[in-house]
C-alpha positions, -999 to +999 in steps of 0.1 A: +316-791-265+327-813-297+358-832-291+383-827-318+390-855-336+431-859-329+423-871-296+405-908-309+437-912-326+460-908-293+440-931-277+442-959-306+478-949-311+473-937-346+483-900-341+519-914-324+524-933-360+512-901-378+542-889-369+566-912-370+555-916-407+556-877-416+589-872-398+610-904-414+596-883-447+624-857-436+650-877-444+643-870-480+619-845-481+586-847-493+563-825-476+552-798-500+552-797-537+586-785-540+596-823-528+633-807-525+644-843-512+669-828-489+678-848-457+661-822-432+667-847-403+704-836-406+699-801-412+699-798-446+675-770-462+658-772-493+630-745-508+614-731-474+653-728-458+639-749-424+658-775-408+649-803-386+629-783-362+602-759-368+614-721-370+584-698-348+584-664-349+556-654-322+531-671-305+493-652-291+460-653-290+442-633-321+418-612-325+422-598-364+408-635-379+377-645-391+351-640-362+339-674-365+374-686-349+380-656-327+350-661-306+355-640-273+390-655-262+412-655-298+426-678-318+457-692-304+477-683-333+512-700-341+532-677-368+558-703-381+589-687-404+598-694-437+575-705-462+571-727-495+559-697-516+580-666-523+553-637-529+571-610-541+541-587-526+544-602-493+532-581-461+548-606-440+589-608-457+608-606-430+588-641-414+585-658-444+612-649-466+639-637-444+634-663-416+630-640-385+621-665-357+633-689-335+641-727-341+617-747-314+616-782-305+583-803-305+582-804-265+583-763-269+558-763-296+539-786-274+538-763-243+530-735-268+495-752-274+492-759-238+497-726-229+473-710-254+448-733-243+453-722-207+448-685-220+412-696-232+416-692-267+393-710-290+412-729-312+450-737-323+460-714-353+490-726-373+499-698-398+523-708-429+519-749-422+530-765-455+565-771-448+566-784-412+540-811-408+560-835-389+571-812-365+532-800-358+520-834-357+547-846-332+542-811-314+503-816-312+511-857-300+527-844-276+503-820-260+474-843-267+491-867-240+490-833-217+455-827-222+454-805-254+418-807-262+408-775-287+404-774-321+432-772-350+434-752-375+456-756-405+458-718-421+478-725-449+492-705-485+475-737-507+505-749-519+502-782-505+506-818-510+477-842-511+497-873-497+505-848-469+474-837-459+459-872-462+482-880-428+463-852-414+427-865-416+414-867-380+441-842-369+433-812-383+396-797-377+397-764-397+410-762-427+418-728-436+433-721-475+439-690-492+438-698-531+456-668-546+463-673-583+441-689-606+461-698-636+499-714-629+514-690-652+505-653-636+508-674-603+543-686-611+554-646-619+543-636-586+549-666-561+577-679-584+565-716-574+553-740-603+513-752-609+501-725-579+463-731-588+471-766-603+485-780-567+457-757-548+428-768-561+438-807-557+442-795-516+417-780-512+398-801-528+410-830-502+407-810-472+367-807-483+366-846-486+383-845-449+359-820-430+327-809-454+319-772-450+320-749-420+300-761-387+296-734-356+285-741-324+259-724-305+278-693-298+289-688-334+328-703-331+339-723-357+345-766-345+353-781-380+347-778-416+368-754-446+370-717-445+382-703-479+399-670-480+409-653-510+428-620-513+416-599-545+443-582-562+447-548-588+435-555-618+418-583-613+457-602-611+447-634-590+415-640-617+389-639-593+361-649-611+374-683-619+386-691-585+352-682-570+334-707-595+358-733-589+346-730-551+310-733-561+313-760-591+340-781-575+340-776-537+306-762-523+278-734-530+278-737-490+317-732-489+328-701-464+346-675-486+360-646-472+369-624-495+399-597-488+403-564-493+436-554-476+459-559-502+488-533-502+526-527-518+547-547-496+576-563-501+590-557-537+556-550-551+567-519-564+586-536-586+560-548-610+538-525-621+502-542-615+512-542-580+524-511-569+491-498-552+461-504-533+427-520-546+401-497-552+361-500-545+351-510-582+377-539-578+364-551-546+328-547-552+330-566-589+350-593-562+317-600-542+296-600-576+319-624-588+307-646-558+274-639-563+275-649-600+285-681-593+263-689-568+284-690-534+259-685-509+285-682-477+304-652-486+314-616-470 
């Protein structure tokens, strides 16, 4: 079994200063794009309404993610609350938007890696990462010094910083974006968040430079590398086409793209009226030939 990487860096201290750096970055915050410069280390809440600590709403091994981190025993899956994207189509609201969860400590966030390790999952799945960092860095510190030893994976919106994820080079082993919009504009009616694609593509962008393109081991479960998802929308709203050749131009022809078809209304999309149904087949299918057309050769 490959190590991951996080545990060189316990053992030459590195990961401890990781974050110590990341959390005195509270104190004003810069985190995410929105760099809302609020003193979170008091309690103050800027974009993504989260405090100090992490806010979790449930914790459990997965089965509904890509197969190549489910494996036989799940991803252990980490659902934190709040977000720093406000998708008015969201299927997920009442987490990200409305804040349901609990506030957790790193020593609890800790024992919730331990504990989904002891389960036999696979991996550790951190859904909606982007605004709390410091407190999964200190978290996974933590449970390295108890013997944490699987994989992490960072399944994040794309709305992240570069100088944040440069901190987590050698922690993270999976990076797993989802680029939604591809122009800034259409992205910033929908997410209401400025330079969507702009601030996406410089991520992801750096999370190739960090781990290169998907590696499985011997039974087929993901170890390291980046795994691209993209949600296709109605009428062809998230500009499909140009996201797919970014991924092969800019990022890999050997880049893993999975491609989503489960869109639905949720949330207020029945507000705006190129969201208020389901995709149909023709969108889907001219999806895949969009990834075929520019050459992605690790697609489904």
């Amino acid at each position: 079994m490959v190590k991951p990487r996080y545990l060189k860096l316990l053992k030459s201290g590195e990961l401890k200063s990781r974050a110590d750096i990341l959390n005195k970055r509270l104190e004003s915050c810069n985190i995410c794009p929105h760099k809302c410069k609020v003193n979170r280390l008091e309690g103050e809440k800027g974009y993504c309404n989260t405090p100090r600590q992490a806010v979790v709403s449930a914790y459990q091994p997965h089965f509904g993610e890509e197969r190549e981190l489910v494996g036989q025993g799940g991803s252990g899956t980490i659902f934190f609350s709040n977000c720093n994207l406000e998708c008015v189509f969201c299927q997920n609201y009442q987490i990200s938007q409305q804040g349901r969860g609990k506030e957790v400590s790193a020593d609890e966030l800790s024992r919730m890696m331990l504990y989904l390790q002891r389960l036999g999952c696979h991996n550790i799945n951190l859904v909606s990462p982007s605004h709390v960092v410091p407190q999964i860095v200190e978290g996974i510190y933590l449970a390295a010094k108890e013997g944490l030893n699987m994989p992490i994976v960072y399944n994040t919106n794309g709305y992240d910083l570069v100088e944040t994820l440069a901190l987590l080079e050698g922690i993270v082993d999976i990076y797993m974006p989802d680029i939604k919009f591809s122009d800034d504009d259409v992205a910033y009616e929908y997410l209401w968040v400025e330079g969507y694609f702009s601030f996406a593509k410089r991520a992801i962008k750096e999370m190739y430079r960090q781990v290169g393109n998907l590696k499985l081991d011997e039974a087929g479960t993901a170890y390291t590398g980046l795994l691209i998802r993209h949600l296709v929308m109605p009428n062809n709203l998230a500009g499909t086409e140009k996201i797919m050749d970014f991924i092969a131009r800019e990022i890999s022809k050997d880049a893993h793209v999975n491609i989503m078809a489960q869109y639905y209304p949720a949330n207020r999309a029945y507000d705006y009226e190129h969201l208020d149904r389901r995709l149909n087949r023709r969108e889907y299918k001219e999806a895949i030939e969009a990834a075929r057309y520019a050459g992605l050769r690790n697609f489904r």
